[in-house]
Structures are given as structure tokens and as C-alpha cells.
N, C-alpha and C positions, 0 to 999 in steps of 0.2 A: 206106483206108476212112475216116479219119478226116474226111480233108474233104466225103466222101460225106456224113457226118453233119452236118459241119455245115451245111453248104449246105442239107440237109432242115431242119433246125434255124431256119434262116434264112427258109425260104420259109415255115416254119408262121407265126413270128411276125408276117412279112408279111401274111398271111392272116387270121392274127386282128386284124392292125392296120386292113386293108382292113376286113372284116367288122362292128368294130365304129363305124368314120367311116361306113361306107355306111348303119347303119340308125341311128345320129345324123343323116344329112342322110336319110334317107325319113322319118322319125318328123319331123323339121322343115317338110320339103315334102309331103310328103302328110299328113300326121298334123295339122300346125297349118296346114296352107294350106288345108285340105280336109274334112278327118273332123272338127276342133275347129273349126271357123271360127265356126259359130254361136254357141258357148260364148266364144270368146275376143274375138267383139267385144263383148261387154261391158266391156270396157276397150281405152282408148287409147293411140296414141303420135302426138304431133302435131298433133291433133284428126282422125287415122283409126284405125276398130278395128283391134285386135292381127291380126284373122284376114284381114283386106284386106291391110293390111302382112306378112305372114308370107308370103302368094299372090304377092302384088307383089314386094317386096324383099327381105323377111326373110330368105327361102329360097338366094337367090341371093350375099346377103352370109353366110351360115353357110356358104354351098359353097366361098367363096373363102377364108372362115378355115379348113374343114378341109382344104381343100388344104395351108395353110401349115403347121398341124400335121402331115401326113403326111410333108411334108417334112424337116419337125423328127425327127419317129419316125425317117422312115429316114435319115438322115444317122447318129443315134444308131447304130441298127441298124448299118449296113455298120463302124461304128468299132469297135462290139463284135466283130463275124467277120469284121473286117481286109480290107473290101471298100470300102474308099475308096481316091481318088487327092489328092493333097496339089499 
């Protein structure tokens, strides 16, 4: 039963690591692309407002850095419950 547990153990952390990159990229893509747009273009980056750029591009570059942290997370993750291959 041990492994039982930890394996459970495993998928929660997964869960919460999913959980908490998911509503960091909705709170960037719908939250500054869309709900704050109005508010954030009042300032710029490049001479376009923040909320144009966040719609456009912004969104789609924080998708691809959390990607690369989730990666980072689980690679840690499988090291800790000995589910990597070397």
C-alpha cells in the first residue's frame, strides 16, 4: 500500500501544480487580455497598450513560460517519488 500512497500523493501535487499554472494563464489571457484591457492600456510597451499586447502576444508568451515551468515542477516532482528514467 505504500506505493498506493504515494502515487495518490503524486497525482495531488500534480493537480495543484496544474491548478495553480491554469488560473495564472486564464487570469493573464482572459483577465489582462479582456476584463482589464481597458485599465491597462493606459500604459505601454513599444508604443502599443499593455491590454492590446497582453490580447496579442502577451498571453501566448506566459503560455509558453508556463509551460517550461510545469516542466521544471515535474521533473522535480517524479525525482522526489522516484519516477524518472536517467
Amino acid at each position: 500500500m505504500p506505493e498506493q500512497k504515494d502515487a495518490s500523493i503524486y497525482w495531488k501535487k500534480n493537480l495543484r501544480y496544474l491548478a495553480i499554472l491554469l488560473t495564472i494563464w486564464f487570469a493573464v489571457s482572459f483577465g489582462a487580455g479582456i476584463l482589464f484591457k481597458d485599465a491597462l492600456d493606459a500604459f505601454q510597451i513599444g508604443g502599443f497598450p499593455i491590454g492590446f499586447w497582453f490580447a496579442q502576444q502577451g498571453s501566448i508568451y506566459v503560455f509558453v513560460a508556463l509551460i517550461f515551468v510545469y516542466v521544471r515542477l515535474m521533473n522535480k516532482l517524479d525525482k522526489e517519488h522516484n519516477y524518472y528514467n536517467d
